[in-house]
PDB file of the backbone (N, CA, C, O) and the ligand in Angstrom, with CONECT records:
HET     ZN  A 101       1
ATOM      1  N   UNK A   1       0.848  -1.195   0.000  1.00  0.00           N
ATOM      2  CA  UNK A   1       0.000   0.000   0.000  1.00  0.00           C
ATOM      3  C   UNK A   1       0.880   1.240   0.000  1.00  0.00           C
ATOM      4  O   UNK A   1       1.990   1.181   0.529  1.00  0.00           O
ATOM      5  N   UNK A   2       0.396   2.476  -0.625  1.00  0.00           N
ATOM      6  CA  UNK A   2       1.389   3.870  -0.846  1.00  0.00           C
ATOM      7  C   UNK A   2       1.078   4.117   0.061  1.00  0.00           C
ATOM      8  O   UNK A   2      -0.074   4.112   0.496  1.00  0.00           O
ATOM      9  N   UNK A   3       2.713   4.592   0.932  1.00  0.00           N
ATOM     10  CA  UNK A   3       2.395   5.618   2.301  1.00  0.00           C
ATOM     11  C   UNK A   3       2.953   6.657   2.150  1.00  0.00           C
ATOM     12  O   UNK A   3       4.156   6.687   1.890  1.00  0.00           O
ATOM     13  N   UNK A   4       2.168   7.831   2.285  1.00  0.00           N
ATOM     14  CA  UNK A   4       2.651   9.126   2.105  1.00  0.00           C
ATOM     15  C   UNK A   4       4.227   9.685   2.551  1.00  0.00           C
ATOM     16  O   UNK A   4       4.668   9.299   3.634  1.00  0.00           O
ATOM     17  N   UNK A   5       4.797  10.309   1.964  1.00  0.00           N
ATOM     18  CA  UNK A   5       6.539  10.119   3.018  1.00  0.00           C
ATOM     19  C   UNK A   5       6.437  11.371   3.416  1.00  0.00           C
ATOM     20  O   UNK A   5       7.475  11.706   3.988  1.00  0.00           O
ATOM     21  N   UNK A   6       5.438  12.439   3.358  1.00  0.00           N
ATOM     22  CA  UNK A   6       5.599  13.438   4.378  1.00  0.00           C
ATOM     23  C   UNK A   6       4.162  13.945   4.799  1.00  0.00           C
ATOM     24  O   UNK A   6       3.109  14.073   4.175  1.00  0.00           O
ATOM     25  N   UNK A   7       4.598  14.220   6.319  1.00  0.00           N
ATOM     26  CA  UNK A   7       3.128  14.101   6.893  1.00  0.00           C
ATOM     27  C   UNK A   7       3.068  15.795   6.045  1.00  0.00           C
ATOM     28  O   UNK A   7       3.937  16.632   5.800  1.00  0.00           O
ATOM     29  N   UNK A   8       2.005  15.744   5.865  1.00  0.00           N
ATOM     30  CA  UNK A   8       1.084  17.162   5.735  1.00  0.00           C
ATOM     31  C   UNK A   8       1.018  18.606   6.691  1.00  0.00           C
ATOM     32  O   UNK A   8       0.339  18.712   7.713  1.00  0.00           O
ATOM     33  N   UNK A   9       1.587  19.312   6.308  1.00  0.00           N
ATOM     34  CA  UNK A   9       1.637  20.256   6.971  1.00  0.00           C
ATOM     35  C   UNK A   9      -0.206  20.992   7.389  1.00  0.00           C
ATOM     36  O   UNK A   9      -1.247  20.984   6.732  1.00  0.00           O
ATOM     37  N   UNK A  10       0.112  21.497   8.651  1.00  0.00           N
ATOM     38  CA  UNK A  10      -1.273  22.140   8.783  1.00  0.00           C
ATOM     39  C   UNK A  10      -1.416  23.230   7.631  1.00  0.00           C
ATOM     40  O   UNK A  10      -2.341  23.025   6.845  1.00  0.00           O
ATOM     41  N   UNK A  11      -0.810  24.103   7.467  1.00  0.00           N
ATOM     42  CA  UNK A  11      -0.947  25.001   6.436  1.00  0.00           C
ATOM     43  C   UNK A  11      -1.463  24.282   5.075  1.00  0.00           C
ATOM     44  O   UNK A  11      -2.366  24.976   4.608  1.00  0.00           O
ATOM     45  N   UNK A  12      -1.270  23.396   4.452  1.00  0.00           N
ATOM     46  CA  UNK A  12      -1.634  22.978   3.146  1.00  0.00           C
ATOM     47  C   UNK A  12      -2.525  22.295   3.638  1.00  0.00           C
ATOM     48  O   UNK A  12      -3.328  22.075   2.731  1.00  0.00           O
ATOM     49  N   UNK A  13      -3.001  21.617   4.973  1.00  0.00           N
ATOM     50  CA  UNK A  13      -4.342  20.636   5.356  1.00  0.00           C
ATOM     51  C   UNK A  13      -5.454  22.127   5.304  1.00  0.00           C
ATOM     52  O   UNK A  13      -6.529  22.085   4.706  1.00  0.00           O
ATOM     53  N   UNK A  14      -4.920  23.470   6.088  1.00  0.00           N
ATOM     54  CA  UNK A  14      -6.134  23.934   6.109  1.00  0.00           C
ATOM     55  C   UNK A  14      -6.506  24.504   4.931  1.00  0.00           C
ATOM     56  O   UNK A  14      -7.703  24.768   4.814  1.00  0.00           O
ATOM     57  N   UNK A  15      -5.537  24.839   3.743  1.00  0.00           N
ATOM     58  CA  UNK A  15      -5.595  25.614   2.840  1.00  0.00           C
ATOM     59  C   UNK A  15      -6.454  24.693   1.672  1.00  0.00           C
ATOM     60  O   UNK A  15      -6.907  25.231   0.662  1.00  0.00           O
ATOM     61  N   UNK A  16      -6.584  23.481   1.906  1.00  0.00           N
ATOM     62  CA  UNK A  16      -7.331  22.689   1.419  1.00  0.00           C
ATOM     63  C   UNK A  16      -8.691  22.573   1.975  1.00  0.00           C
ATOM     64  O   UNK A  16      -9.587  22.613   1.132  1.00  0.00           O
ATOM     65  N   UNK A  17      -9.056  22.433   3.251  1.00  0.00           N
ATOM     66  CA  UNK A  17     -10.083  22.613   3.980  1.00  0.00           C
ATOM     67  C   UNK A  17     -10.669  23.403   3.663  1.00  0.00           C
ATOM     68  O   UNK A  17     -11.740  23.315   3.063  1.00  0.00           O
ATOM     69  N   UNK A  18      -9.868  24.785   4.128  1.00  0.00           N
ATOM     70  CA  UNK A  18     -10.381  26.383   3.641  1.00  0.00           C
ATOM     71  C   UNK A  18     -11.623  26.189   2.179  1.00  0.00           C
ATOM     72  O   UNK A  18     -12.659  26.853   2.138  1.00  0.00           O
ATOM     73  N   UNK A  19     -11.289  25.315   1.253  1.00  0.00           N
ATOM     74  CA  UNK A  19     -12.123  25.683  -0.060  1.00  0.00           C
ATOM     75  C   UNK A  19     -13.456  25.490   0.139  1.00  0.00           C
ATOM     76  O   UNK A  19     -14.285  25.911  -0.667  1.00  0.00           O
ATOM     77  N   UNK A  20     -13.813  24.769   1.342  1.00  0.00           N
ATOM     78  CA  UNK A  20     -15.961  24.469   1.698  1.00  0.00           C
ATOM     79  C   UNK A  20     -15.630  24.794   2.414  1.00  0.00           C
ATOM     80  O   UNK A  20     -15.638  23.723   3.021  1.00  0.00           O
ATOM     81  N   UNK A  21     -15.037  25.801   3.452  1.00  0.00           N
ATOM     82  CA  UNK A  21     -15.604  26.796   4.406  1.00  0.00           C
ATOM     83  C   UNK A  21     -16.011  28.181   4.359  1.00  0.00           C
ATOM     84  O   UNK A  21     -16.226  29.024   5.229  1.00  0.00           O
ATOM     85  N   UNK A  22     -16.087  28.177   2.217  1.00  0.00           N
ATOM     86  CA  UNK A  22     -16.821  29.614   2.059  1.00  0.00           C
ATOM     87  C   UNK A  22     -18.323  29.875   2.792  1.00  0.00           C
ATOM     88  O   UNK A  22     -19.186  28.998   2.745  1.00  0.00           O
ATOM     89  N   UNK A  23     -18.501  30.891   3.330  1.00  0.00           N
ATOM     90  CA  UNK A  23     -19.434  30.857   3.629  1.00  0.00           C
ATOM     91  C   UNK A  23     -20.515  31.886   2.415  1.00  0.00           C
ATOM     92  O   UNK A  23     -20.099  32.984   2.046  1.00  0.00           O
ATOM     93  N   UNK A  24     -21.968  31.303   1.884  1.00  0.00           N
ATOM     94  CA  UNK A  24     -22.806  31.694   0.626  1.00  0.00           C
ATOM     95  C   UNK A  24     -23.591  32.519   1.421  1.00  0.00           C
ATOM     96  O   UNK A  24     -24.100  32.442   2.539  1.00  0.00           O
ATOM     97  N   UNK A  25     -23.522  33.700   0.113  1.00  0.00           N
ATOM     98  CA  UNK A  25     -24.095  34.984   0.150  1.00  0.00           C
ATOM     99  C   UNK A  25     -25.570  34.563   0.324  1.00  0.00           C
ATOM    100  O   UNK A  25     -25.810  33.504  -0.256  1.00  0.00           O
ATOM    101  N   UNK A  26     -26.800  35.202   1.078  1.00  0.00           N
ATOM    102  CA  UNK A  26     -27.813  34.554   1.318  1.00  0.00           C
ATOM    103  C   UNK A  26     -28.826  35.273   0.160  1.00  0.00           C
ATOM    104  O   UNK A  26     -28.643  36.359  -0.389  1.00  0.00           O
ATOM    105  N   UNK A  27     -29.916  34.357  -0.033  1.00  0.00           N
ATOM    106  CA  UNK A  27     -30.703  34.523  -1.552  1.00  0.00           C
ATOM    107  C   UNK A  27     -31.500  35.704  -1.470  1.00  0.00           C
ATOM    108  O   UNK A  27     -32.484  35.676  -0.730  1.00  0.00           O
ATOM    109  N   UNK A  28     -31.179  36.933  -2.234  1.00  0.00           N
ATOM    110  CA  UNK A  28     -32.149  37.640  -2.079  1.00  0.00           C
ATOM    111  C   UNK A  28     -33.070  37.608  -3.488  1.00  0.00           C
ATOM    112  O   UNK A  28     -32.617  37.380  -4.610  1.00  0.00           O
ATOM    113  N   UNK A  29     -34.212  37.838  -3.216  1.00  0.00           N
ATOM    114  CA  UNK A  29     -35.515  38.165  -4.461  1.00  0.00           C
ATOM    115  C   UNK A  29     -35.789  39.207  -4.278  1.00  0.00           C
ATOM    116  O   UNK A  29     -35.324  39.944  -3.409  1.00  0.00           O
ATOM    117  N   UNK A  30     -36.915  39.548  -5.386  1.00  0.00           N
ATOM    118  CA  UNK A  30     -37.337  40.853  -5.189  1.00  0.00           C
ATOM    119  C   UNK A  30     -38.916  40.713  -5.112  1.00  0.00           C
ATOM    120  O   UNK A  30     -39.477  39.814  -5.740  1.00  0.00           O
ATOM    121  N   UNK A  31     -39.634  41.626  -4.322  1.00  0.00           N
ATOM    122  CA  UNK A  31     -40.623  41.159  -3.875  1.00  0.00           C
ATOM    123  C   UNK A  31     -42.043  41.833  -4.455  1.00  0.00           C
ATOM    124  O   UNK A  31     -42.215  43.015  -4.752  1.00  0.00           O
ATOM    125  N   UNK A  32     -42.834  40.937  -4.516  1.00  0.00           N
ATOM    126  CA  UNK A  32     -43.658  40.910  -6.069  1.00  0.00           C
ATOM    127  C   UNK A  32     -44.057  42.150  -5.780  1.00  0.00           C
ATOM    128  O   UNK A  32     -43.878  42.940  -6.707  1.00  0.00           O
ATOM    129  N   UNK A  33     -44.651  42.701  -4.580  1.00  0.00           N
ATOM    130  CA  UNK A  33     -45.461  43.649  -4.758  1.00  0.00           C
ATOM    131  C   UNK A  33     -44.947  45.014  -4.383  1.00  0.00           C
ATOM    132  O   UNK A  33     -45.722  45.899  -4.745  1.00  0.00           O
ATOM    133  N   UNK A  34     -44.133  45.340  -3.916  1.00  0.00           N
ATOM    134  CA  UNK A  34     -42.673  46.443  -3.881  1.00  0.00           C
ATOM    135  C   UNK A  34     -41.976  46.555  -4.470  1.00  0.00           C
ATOM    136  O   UNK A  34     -41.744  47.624  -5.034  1.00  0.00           O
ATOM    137  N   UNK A  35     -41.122  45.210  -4.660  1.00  0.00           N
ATOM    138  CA  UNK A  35     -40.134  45.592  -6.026  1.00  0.00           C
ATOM    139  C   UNK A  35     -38.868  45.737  -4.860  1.00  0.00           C
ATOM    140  O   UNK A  35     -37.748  45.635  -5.361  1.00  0.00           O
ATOM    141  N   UNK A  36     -38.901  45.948  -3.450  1.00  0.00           N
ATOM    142  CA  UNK A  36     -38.018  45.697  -2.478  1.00  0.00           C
ATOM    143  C   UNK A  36     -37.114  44.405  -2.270  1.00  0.00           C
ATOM    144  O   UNK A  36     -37.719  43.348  -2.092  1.00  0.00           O
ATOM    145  N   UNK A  37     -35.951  44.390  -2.274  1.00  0.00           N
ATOM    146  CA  UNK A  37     -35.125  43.372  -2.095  1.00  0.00           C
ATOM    147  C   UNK A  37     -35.403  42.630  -1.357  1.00  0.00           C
ATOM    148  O   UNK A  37     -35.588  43.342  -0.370  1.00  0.00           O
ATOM    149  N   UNK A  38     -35.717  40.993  -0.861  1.00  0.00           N
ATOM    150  CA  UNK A  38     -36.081  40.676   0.274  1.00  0.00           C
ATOM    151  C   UNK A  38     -35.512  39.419   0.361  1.00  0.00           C
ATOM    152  O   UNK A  38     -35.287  38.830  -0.696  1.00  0.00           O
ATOM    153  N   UNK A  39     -35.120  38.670   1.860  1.00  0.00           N
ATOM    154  CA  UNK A  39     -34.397  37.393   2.004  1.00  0.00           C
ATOM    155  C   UNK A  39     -35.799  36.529   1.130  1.00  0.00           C
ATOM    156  O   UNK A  39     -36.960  36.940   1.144  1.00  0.00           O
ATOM    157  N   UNK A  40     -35.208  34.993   0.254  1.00  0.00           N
ATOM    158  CA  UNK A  40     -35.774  34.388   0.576  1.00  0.00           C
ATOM    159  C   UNK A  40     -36.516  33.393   1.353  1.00  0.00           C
ATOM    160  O   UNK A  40     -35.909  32.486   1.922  1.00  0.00           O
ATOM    161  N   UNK A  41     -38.057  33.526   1.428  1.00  0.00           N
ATOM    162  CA  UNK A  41     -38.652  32.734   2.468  1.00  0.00           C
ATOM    163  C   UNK A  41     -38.745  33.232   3.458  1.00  0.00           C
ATOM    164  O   UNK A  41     -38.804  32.559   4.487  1.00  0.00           O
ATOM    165  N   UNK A  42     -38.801  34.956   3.471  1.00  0.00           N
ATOM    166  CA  UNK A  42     -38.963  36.130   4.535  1.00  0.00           C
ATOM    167  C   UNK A  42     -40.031  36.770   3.809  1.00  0.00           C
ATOM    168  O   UNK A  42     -40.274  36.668   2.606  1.00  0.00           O
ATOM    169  N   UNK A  43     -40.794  37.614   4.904  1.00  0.00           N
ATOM    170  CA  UNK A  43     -41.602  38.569   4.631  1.00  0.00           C
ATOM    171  C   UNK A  43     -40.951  39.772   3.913  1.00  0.00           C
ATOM    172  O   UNK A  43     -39.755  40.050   3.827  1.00  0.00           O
ATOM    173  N   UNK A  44     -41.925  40.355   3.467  1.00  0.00           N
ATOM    174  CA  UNK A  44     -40.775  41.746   3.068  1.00  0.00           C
ATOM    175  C   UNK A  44     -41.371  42.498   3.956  1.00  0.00           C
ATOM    176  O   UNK A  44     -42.566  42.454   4.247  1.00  0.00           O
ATOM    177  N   UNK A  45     -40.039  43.646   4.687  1.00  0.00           N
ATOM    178  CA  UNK A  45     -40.045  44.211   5.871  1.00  0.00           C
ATOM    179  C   UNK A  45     -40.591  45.152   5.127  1.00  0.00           C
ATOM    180  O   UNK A  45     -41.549  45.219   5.898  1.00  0.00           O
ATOM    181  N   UNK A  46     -40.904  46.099   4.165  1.00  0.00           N
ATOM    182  CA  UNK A  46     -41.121  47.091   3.996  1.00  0.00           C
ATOM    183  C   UNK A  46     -42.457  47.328   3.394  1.00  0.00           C
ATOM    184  O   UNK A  46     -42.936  48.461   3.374  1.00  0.00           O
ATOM    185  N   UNK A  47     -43.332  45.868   2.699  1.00  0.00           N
ATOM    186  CA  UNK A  47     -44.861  46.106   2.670  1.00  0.00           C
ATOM    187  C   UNK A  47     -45.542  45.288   3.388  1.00  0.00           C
ATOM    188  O   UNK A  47     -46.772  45.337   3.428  1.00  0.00           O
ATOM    189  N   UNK A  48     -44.642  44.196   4.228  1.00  0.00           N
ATOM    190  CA  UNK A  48     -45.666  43.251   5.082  1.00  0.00           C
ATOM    191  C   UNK A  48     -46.051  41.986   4.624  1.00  0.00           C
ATOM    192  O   UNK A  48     -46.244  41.062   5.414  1.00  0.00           O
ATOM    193  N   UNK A  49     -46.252  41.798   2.729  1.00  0.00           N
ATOM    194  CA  UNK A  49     -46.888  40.835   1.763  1.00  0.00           C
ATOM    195  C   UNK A  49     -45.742  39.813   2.141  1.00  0.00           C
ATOM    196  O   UNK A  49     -44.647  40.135   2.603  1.00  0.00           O
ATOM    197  N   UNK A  50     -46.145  38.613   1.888  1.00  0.00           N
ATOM    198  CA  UNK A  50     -45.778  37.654   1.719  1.00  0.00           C
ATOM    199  C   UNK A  50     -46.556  36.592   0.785  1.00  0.00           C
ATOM    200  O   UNK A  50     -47.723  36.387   1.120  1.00  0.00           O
ATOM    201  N   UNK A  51     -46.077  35.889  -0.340  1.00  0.00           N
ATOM    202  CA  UNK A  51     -46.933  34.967  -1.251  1.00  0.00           C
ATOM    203  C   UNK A  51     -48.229  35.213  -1.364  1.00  0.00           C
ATOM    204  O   UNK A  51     -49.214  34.503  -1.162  1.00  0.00           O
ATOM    205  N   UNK A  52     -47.987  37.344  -2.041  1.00  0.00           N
ATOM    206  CA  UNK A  52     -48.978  38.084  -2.221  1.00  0.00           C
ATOM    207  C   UNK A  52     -50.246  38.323  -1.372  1.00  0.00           C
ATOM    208  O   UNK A  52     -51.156  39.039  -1.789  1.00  0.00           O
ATOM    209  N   UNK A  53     -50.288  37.641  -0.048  1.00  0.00           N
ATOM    210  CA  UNK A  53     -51.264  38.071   1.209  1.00  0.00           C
ATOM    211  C   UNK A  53     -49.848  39.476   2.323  1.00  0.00           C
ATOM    212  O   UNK A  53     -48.620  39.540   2.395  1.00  0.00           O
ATOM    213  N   UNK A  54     -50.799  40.143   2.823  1.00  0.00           N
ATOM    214  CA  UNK A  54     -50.729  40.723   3.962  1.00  0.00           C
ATOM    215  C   UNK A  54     -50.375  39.872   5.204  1.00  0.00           C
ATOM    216  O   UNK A  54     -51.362  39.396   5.764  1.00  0.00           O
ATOM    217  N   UNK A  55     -49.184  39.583   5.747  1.00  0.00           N
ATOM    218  CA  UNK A  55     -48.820  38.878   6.905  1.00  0.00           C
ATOM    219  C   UNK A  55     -48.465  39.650   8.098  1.00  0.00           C
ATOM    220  O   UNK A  55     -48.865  39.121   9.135  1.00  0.00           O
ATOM    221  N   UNK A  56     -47.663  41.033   8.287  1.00  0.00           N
ATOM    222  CA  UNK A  56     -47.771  41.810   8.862  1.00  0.00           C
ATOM    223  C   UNK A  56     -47.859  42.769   8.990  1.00  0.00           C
ATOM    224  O   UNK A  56     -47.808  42.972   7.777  1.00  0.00           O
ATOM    225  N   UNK A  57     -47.962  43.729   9.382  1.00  0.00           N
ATOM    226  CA  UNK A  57     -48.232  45.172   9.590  1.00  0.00           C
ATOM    227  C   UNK A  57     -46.577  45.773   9.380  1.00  0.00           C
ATOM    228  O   UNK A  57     -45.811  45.523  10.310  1.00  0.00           O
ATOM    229  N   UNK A  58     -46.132  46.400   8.420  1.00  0.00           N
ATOM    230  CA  UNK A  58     -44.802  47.132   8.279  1.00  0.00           C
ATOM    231  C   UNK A  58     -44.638  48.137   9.543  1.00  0.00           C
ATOM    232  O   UNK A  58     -45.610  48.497  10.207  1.00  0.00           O
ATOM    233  N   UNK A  59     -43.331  48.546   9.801  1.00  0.00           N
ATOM    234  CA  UNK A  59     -42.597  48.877  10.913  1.00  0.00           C
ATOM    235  C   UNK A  59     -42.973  50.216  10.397  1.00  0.00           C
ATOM    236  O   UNK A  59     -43.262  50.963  11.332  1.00  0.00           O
ATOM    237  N   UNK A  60     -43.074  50.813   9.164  1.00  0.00           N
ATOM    238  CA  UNK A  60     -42.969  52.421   8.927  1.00  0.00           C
ATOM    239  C   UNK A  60     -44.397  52.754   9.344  1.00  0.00           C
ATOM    240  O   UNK A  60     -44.503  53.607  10.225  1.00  0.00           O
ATOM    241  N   UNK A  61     -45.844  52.057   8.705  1.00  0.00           N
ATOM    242  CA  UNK A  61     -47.138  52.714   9.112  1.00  0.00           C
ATOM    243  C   UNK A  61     -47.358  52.932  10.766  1.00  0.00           C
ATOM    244  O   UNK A  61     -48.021  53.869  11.211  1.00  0.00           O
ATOM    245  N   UNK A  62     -46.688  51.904  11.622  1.00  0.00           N
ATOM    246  CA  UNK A  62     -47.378  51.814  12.518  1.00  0.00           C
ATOM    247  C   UNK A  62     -46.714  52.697  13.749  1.00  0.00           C
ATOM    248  O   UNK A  62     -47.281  52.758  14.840  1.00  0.00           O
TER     249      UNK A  62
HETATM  250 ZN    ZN A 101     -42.613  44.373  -0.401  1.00  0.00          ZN2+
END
């Protein structure tokens, strides 16, 4: 069996590691009835709609 003849340095173990510990930019949409940027699978903070119903009351009217 091949045995490696030099152990691995931490630097090249993490620099390999490092490549799936990007951490992904989170999904934004735009939201049907504003046109406001919004997380997906969030309300939009700025008209309340969600999958075109009224879910809450926005932070600016109230
Ligand atoms: Zn909106």
């Amino acid at each position: 069996m091949a045995v490696p003849r030099f152990k691995t340095s931490k630097a090249r173990t993490r620099r390999r590691q490092s490549i799936n510990m990007k951490l992904s930019s989170p999904t934004l949409i735009e939201c049907s009835t504003c046109g406001n940027r919004v997380l997906l699978h969030h309300v939009c903070p700025k008209c309340g709609f969600y999958r075109g119903k009224q879910v809450i009351v926005p932070e600016s009217k109230v």
